[in-house]
C-alpha angles and dihedrals in degrees: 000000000000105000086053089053086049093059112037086055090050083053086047115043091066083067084043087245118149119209119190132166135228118214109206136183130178128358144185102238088165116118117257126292088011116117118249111246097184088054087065096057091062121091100236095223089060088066116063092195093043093225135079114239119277114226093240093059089061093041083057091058097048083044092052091034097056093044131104091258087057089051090109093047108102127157101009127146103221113205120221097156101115080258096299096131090045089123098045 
């Protein structure tokens, strides 16, 4: 994976175009105000935050990710992954 994210920013870069990646793990795809079942079935300690990942978070990244201040931020790996991947 990271030797395709090398070079497609290397490809990239010449068109001034960034490329980055998010990493994500678990989210609550359920509708407002429903209980996660798929959240029960997840051991607690195994979730530092306690929680899985809302939609909107994520949506927040991109959002962050894709604006003028990022414009220096090429080939990261963003996590979004309720510290899961921490020792990757």
């Amino acid at each position: 994976m990271r030797a395709l994210i090398r070079d497609v920013v290397l490809d990239l870069a010449m068109y001034q175009m960034r490329c980055n990646v998010c990493m994500v793990g678990n989210f609550d795809t359920t509708r407002e105000g429903s209980s996660s079942v798929a959240f029960s079935h997840l051991e607690n300690d195994s979730i530092p935050l306690g929680r899985l990942g809302h939609l909107q978070d994520l949506a927040n990244l991109v959002r962050f990710a894709v604006r003028p201040n990022a414009s220096y931020i090429t080939g990261q790996t963003l996590h979004y992954n309720r510290g899961l991947y921490m020792a990757l």
